[in-house]
C-alpha positions as CSV (number, residue, x, y, z in Angstrom):
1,X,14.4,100.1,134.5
2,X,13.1,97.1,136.5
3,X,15.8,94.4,137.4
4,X,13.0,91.6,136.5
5,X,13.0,92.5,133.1
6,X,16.6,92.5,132.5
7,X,16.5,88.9,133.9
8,X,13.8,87.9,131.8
9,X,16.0,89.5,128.5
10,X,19.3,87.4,129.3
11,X,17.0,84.3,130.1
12,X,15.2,84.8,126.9
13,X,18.3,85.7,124.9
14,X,17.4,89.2,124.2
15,X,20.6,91.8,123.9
16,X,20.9,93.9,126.5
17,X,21.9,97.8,126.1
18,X,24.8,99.5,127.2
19,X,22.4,101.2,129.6
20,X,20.7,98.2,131.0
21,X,24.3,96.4,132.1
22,X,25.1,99.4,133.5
23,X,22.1,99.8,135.7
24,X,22.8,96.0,136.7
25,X,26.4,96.5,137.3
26,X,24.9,100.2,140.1
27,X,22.8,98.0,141.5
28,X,25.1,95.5,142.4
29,X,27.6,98.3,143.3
30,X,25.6,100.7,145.5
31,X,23.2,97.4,146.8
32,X,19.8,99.2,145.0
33,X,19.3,95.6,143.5
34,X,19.1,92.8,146.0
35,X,21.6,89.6,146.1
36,X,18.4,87.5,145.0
37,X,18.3,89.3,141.5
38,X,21.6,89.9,140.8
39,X,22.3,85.9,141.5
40,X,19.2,85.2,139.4
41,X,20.7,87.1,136.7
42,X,24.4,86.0,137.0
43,X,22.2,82.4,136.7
44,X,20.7,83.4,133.3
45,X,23.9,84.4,131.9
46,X,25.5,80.6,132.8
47,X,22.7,78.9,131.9
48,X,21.8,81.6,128.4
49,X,25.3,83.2,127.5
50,X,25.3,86.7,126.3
51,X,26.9,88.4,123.6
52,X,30.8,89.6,122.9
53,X,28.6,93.3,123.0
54,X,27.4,92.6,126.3
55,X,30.4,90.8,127.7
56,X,32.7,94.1,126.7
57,X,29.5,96.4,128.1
58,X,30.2,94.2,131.3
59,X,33.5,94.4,131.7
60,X,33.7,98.5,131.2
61,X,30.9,99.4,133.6
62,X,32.7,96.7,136.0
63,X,35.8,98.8,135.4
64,X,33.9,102.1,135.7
65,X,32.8,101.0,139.1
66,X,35.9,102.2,140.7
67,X,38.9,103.6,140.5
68,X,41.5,103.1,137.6
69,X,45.4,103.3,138.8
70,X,46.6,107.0,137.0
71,X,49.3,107.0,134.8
72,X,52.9,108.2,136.9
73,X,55.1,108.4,133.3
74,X,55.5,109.0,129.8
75,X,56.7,105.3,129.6
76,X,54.4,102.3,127.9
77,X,52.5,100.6,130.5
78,X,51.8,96.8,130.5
79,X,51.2,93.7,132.2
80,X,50.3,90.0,132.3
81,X,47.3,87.6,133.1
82,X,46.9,83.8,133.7
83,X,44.6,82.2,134.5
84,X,46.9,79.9,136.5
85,X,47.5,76.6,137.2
86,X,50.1,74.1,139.1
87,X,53.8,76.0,139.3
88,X,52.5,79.1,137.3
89,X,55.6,81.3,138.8
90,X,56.3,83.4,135.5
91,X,55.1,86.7,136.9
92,X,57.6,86.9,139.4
93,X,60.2,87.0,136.7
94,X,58.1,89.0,133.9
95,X,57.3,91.7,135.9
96,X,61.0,93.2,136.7
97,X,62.1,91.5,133.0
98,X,59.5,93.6,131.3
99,X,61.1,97.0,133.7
100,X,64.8,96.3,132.2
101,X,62.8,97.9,128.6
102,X,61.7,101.1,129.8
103,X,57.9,99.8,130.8
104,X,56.1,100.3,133.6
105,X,54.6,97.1,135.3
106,X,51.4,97.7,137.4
107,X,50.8,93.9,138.5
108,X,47.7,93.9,140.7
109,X,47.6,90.5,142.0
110,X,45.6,88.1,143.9
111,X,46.1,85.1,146.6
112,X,45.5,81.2,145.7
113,X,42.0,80.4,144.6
114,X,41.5,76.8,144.8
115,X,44.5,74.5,144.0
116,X,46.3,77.4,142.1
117,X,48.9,79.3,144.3
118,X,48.9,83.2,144.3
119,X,51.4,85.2,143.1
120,X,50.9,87.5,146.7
121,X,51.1,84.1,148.3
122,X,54.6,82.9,146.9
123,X,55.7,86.5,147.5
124,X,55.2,86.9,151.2
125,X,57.3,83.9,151.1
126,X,59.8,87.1,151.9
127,X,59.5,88.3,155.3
128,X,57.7,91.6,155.9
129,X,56.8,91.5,151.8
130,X,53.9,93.9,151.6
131,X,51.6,93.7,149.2
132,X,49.0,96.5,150.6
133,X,50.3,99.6,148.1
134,X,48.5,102.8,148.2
135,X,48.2,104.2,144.6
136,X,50.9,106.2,145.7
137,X,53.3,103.8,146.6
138,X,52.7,102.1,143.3
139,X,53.6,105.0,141.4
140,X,56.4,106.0,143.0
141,X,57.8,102.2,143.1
142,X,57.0,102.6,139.1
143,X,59.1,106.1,139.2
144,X,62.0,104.2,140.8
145,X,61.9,100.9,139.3
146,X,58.9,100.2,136.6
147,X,57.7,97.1,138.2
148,X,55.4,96.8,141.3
149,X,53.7,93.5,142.5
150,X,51.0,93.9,144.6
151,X,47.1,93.2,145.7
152,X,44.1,94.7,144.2
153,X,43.3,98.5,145.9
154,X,39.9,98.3,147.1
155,X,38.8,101.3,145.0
156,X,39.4,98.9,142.0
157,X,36.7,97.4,140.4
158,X,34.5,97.2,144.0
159,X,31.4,95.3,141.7
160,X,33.9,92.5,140.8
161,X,34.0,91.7,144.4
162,X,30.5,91.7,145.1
163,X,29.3,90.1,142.5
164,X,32.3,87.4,142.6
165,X,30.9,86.5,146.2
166,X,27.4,86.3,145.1
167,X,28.8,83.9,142.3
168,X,30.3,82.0,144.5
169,X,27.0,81.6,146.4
170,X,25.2,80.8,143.4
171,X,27.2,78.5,141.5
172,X,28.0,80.5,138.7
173,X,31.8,81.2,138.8
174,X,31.8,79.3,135.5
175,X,29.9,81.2,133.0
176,X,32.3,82.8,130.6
177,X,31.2,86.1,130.2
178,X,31.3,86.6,134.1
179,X,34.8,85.1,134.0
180,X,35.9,87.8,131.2
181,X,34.2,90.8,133.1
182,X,36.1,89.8,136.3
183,X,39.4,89.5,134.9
184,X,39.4,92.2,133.3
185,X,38.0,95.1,134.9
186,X,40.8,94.3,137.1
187,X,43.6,94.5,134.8
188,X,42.1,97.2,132.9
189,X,42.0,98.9,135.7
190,X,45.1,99.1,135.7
191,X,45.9,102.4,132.8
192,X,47.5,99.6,130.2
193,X,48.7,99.9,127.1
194,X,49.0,96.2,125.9
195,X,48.3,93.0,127.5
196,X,49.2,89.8,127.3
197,X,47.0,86.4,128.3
198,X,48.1,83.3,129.8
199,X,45.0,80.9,129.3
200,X,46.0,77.5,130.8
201,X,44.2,74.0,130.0
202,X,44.6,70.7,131.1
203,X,44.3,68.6,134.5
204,X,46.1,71.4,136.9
205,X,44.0,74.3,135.4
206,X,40.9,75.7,135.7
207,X,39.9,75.3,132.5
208,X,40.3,71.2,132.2
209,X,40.0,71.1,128.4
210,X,41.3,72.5,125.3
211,X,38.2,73.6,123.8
212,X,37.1,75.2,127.1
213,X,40.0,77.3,127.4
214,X,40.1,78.6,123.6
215,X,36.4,79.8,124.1
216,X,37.8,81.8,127.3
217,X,41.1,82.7,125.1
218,X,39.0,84.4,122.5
219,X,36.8,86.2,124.9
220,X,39.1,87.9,127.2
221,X,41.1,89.1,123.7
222,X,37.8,90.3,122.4
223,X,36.9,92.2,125.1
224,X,40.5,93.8,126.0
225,X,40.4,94.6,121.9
226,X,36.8,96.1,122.1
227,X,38.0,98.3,125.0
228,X,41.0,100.1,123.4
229,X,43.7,97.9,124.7
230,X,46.7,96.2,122.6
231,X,45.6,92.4,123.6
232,X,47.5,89.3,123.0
233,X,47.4,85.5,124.4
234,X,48.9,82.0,124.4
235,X,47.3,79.0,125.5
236,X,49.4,76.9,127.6
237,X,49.4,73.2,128.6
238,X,49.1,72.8,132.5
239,X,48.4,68.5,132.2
240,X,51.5,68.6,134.3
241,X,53.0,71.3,136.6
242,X,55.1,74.2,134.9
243,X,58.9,73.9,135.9
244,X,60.1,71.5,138.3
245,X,58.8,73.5,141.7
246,X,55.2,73.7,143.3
247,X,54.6,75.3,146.4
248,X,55.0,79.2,147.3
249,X,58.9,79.5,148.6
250,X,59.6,76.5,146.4
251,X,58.3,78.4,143.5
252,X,60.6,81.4,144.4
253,X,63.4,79.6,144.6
254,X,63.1,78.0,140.9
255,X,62.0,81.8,140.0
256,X,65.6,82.7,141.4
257,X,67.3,79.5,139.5
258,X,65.9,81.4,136.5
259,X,66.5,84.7,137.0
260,X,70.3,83.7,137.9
261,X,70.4,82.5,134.2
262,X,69.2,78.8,134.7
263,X,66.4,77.3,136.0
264,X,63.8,74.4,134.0
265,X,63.1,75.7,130.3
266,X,59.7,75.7,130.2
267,X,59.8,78.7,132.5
268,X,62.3,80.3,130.7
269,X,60.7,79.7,127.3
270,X,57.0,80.6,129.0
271,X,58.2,83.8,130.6
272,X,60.0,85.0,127.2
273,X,56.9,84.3,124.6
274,X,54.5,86.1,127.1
275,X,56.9,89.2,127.4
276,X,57.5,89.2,123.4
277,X,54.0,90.5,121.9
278,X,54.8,93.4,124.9
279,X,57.8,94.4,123.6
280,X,56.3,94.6,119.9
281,X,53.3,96.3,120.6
282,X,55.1,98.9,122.2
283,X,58.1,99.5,119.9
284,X,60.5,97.8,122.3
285,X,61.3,95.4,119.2
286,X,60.3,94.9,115.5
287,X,59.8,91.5,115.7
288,X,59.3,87.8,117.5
289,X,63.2,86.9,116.8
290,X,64.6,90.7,118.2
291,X,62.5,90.7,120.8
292,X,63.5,86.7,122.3
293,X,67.1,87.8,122.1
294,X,66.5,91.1,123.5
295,X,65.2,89.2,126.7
296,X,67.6,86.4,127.0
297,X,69.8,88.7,127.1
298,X,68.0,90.7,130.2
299,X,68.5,87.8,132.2
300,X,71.5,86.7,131.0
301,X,73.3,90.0,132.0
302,X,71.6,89.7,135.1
303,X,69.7,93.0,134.8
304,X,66.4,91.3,135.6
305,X,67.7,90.0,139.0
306,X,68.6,93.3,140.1
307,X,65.7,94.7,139.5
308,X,63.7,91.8,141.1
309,X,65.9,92.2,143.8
310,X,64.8,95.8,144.4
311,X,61.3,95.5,143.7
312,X,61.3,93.0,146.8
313,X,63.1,95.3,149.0
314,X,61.2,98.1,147.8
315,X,57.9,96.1,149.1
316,X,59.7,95.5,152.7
317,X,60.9,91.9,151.7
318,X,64.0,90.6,153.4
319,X,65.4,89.0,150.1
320,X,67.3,86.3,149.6
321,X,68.7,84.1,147.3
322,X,67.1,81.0,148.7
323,X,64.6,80.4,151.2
324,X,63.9,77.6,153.5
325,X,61.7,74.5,152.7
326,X,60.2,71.9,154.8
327,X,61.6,68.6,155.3
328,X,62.0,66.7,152.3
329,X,60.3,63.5,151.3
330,X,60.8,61.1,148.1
331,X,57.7,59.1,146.6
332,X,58.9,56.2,144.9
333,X,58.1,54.2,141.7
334,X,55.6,51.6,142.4
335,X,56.8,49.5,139.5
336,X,59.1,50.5,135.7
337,X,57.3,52.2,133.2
338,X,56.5,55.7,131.6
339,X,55.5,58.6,133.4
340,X,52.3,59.0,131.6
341,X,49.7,61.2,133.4
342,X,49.6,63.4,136.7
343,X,46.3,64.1,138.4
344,X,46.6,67.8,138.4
345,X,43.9,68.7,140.8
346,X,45.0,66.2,143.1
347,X,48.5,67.2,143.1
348,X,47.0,70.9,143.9
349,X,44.3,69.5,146.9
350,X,48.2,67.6,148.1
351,X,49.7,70.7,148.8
352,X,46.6,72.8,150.4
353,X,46.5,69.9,152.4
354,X,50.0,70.7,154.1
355,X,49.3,74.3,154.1
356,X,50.4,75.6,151.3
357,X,47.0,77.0,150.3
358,X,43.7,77.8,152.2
359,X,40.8,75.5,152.7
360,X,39.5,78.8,154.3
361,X,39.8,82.4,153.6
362,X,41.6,83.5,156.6
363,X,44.5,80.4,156.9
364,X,47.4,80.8,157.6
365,X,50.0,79.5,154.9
366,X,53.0,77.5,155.4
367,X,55.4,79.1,153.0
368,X,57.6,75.9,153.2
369,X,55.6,73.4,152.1
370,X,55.7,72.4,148.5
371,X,56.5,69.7,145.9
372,X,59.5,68.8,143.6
373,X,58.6,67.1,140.4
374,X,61.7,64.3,140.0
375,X,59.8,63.4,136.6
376,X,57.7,64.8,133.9
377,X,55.4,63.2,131.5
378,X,56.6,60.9,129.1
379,X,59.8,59.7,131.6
380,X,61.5,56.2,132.0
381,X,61.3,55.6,135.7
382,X,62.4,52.5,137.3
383,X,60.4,50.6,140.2
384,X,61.7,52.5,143.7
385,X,63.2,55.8,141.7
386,X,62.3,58.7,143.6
387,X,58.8,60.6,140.8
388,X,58.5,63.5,143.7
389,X,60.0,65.2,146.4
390,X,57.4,66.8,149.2
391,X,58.7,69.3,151.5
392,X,56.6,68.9,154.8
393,X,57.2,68.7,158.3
394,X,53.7,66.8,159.3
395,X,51.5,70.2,160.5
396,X,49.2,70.9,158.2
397,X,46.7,67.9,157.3
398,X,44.5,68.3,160.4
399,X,43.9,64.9,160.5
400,X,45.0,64.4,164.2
401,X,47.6,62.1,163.9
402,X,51.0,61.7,164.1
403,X,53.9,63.0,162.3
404,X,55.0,59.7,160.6
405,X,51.3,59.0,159.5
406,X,50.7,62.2,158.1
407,X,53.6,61.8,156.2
408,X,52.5,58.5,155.0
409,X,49.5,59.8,153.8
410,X,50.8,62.4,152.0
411,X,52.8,60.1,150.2
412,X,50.0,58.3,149.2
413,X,47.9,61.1,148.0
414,X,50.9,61.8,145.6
415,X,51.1,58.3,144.7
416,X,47.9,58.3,143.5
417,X,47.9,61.1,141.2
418,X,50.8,59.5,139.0
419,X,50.1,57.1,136.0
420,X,52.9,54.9,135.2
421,X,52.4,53.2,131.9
422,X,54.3,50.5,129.9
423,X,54.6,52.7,126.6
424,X,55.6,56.4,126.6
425,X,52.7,59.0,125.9
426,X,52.6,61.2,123.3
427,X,54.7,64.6,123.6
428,X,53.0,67.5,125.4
429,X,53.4,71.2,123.6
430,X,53.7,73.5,126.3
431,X,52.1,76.4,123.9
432,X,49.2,75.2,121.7
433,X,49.6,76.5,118.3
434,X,46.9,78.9,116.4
């Protein structure tokens, strides 16, 4: 096979074999096709699409790459996806929800990408968290307590991370299809027997619109589906951040609000619809109704807190039930009105810009930093009521100047991501309906 011909198929819309994506996917692996190609062909498939055949053919030579994580127990193994967006913290209290049913959770994470925080990130919020596992740790932390959350070994899926950079250089991290493979050959990497997807749309997502988002919905089901594995979804609204918190110890505290039997309910409702198709499609409940008062329950009891509480100590976390912010800040109401719009994106950029994310792979984060949203969409507010709390301590602009005026022009940046209109908006639905 010649790598010039395989582009020329995907640019002319020709199916490609089983075969031919798997001599792509070696070449990209073992570096027997140079970055030039591969990028020309990653280009192709933006610019030409291929098929739900080809995406699935992708994704399983991706996965066959590397290594998959064995299987430790007799006991159903599952996990959870999103694909993230502002205040996304419901993995932190899936995973050891899921463990109180006899299930094993494998969570391979990753760090923040852009504006969206990583689970790993809001983790090593907790001092001396590791989240460096050995396949041996993670099975015996699944022998002990059926939930582990932790980073991606690099034996798994090593031609997700070569092509992802070569993506990156190439600008074509958006095509679908590349999107699917890289997902998940990750998760599938992980031994599951059902899966559940998060796909997020709206202004704090990746995926900004609703139409955008179901076409990435019904791919990722396809392809887990073609591949053998029990796959489920929801698509979520993220036009304004989920809960109240943003920000990586922020977010672990509201997780702990929640976990503790309170906390906002749209993380409690989020968290509980994601884990239900799990529980059915692996016997854990006959249906939707058993299965949501199965896991109130969990939390109410308080079963899920122990076991989050070991799964951190397990990891090398010194756990707590709270743990420090920044210095807090209110942003007032310009003038009275309705809440009607944030500027997702720019509420994410807001909080990278005080170091709660990276403008560069290897910075630093400052766990502290973070944002409390005093309103939601569709609010009264009144001219001078606090809309948002920022916790920051002036350190992580760069800008150079002082304290006070980095604080100022934080406030501002926030400021300007808020619409305040005379009449109230139309209600959001947290999950879209089918």
């Amino acid at each position: 096979m010649l790598a010039t011909q395989i582009i020329a198929k995907t640019r002319d819309r020709i199916e490609l074999s089983a075969d031919e994506i798997q001599f792509i996917v070696r070449g990209i692996t073992d570096g027997t096709i140079p970055d030039y190609q591969i990028s020309a062909w990653a280009m192709a498939v933006l610019c030409r699409g291929i098929t739900p055949a080809e995406t699935a053919a992708l994704t399983a030579a991706m996965l066959d790459s590397g290594d998959k994580l064995p299987r430790c127990s007799d006991r159903p193994r599952v996990d959870k996806h999103s694909t993230g967006g502002l205040g996304d913290k419901t993995s932190l209290i899936l995973a050891p929800l899921l463990a109180c049913f006899d299930l094993d959770v494998p969570m391979l994470s990753g760090r923040g990408l852009g504006i969206t925080g990583g689970t790993l990130d809001k983790l090593e919020a907790y001092p001396g968290y590791r989240c460096d596992l050995t396949t041996d740790e993670i099975n015996r932390q699944l022998n002990q307590i059926g939930c582990v959350i932790t980073g991606t070994t690099a034996t798994v899926a090593p031609a997700d991370r070569k092509l992802y950079a070569l993506r990156d250089a190439s600008s074509t991290v958006p095509s679908l299809a590349l999107i699917t493979a890289s997902i998940m050959s990750k998760k599938l990497a992980e031994s599951l027997d059902a899966l559940v997807l998060d796909v997020k749309w709206g202004s704090g997502a990746f995926m900004q619109t609703l139409d955008e988002a179901k076409q990435l919905e019904a791919s990722l089901v396809t392809t887990g589906q073609r591949v053998g594995v029990a796959t489920s979804s929801l698509l979520t609204d993220m036009n304004q951040p989920l809960g109240r918190m943003v920000g990586n110890a922020c977010e672990v505290n509201e997780s702990m609000e929640v976990l503790e039997g309170g906390g906002p309910a749209d993380v409690v409702e989020l968290t509980v619809e994601l884990c239900v198709p799990l529980l059915i499609a692996t016997g854990r409940a006959a249906d939707a109704s058993q299965a949501r008062a199965k896991l109130s329950e969990a939390i109410r009891d308080g079963r899920t807190l122990k076991v989050y509480q070991k799964m951190i100590e397990a990891q090398g976390g010194k756990f707590s039930e709270r743990l420090p912010l920044a210095a807090p800040h209110d942003v007032l109401a310009p003038r009275s009105g309705y809440v009607s719009c944030f500027d997702g994106q720019n509420l994410g950029h807001c909080v990278v810009a005080m170091g709660g994310g990276r403008r560069q792979q290897m910075d630093a984060i400052d766990h502290r930093v973070g944002l409390e949203m005093l309103s939601k969409i569709g609010d009264s507010v009144e001219a001078g009521q606090p809309l948002i709390r920022f916790f920051y301590d002036g350190a992580g602009t760069g800008s150079g100047t002082g304290v006070g005026t980095q604080i100022d022009e934080v406030s501002r940046q926030i400021l300007a991501a808020i619409s305040i209109a005379d009449e109230p908006p139309p209600p959001l639905s947290l999950i879209v309906n089918h």
